[in-house]
N, C-alpha and C positions, 0 to 999 in steps of 0.2 A: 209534691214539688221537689222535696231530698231525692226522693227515686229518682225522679227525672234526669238529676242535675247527674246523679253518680251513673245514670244510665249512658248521660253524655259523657262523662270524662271515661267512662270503662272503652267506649268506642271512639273517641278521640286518642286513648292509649294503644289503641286495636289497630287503629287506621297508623300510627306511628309507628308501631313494632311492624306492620306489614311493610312498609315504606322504608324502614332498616335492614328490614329481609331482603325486599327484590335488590337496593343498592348493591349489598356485602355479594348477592351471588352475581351481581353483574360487574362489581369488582374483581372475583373470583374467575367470572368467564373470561374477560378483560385480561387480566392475571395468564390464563391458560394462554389465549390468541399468541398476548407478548413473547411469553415463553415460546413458545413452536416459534413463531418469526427466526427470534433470535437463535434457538438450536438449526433453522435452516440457513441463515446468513453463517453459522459457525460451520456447516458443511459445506458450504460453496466456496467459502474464503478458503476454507482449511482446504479442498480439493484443488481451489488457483492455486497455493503457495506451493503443493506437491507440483504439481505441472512447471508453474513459473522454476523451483529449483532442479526440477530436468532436464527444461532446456538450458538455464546456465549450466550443470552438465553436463550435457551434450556439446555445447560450445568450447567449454573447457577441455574437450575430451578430444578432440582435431587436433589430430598434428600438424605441427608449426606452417608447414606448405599448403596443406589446406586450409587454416584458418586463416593464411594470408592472400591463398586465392581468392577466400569467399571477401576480402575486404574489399580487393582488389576490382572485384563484380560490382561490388556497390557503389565506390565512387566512380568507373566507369561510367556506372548506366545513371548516376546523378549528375555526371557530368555531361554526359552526352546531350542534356538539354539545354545547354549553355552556348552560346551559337559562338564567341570566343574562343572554348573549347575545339570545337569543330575543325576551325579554322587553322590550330597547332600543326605544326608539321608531327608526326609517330614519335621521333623520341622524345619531343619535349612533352608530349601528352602522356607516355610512359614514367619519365619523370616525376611530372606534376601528381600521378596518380601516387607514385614511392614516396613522395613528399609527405603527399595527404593521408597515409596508411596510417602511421603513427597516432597522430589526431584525432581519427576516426575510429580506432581499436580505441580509445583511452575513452570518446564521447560514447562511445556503442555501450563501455564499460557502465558509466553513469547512466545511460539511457535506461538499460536490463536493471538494473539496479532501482533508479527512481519506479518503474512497474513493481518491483516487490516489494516498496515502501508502502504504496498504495495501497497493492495486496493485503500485506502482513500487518497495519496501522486497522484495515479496515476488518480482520478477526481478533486481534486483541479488542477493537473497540465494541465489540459484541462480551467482553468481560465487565462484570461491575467494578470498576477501580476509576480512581483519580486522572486526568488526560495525563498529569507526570511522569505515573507508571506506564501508560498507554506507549506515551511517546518513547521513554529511557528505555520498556521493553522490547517494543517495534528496533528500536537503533542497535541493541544488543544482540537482537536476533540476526539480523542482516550483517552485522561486523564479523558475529562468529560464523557466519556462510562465508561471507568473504574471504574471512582467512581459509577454511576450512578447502575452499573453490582453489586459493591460489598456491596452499599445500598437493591438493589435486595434482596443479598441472607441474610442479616437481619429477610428477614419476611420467609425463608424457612426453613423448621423443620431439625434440628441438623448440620446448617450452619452458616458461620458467615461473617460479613464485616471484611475485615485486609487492613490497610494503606500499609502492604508491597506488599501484592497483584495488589496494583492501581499503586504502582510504577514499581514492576517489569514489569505489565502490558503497561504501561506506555513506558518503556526501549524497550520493543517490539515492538512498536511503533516506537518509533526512530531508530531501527535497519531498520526495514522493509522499514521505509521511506528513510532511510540512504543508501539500497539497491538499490531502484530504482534511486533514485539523483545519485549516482555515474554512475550508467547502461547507463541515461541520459545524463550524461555532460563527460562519456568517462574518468572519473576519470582524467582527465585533470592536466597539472602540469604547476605551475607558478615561473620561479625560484628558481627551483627544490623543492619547496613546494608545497602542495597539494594544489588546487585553490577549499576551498569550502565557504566561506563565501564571500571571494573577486567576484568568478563567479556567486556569489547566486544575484548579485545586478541586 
């Protein structure tokens, strides 16, 4: 009868250690998958943000009559769907487009901008860290492009560095990253307040 009883708990202990084994290596495998995921989301983010800060170099890198040609093309052919527009007699439509230049260089700025928040929010957040750091690193990184972009266009002929450029630039940034963090966390609510600092920890 003792036999018996030690006979079952030796194979009750058998059947538990086996049962502890498969888990730990399919945590392990588990473990592996995650890893690869996350080293492939860090090459694809890390390969957009080289791209994305080429063409804000590229951009940057036109001189003053070209980059206000190419604006110039854009609110045209935006406008041109405007049956209002149409209707303008040439210089007041030449006009309205000079008007609209300004504007639309300064939203285009934020536009290029909020895409690298997205970008760059979305390879930091393949790091193990706090969303605090996620976020204050994502904003630091793009600030220092910013300036870094509007030192650039200093040395290019009929361009110039602007402080407000590096913030609006800058606000793109926080939007963009502000986009994906809520996408992220589900825009979450904490006593019927919005949980973004308190879930950032």
């Amino acid at each position: 009868m003792r036999k018996n009883k030690q006979i079952q708990i030796e194979n009750k202990e058998q059947t538990i250690l086996e049962s502890n084994k498969q888990t730990i290596i399919k945590i392990k495998k588990d473990t592996i998958i995650e890893n690869k995921k996350e080293l492939i989301k860090k090459i694809f983010f890390g390969i957009l943000i080289i791209i994305w800060m080429a063409v804000v170099f590229n951009f940057s890198s036109q001189q003053s009559k070209k980059s206000s040609n190419t604006s110039q093309k854009v609110i045209k052919t935006s406008l041109s769907q405007v049956k209002s527009f149409k209707k303008m007699e040439e210089p007041k439509q030449n006009q309205l487009i000079e008007d609209l230049q300004h504007p639309t260089r300064k939203l285009a700025h934020f536009s290029i901008y909020t895409i690298g928040g997205i970008i760059i929010f979305n390879f930091i957040n393949t790091f193990n860290m706090c969303n605090k750091k996620k976020i204050l690193i994502t904003i630091l990184i793009g600030f220092l492009y910013a300036t870094t972009d509007e030192i650039h266009q200093l040395f290019i002929d009929g361009r110039s560095g602007q402080i407000t450029d590096v913030l609006i630039d800058t606000a793109g940034i926080c939007f963009g990253c502000s986009i994906v963090y809520f996408i992220i966390t589900g825009g979450k609510r904490k006593n019927g307040r919005q949980r973004f600092w308190n879930s950032a920890i």
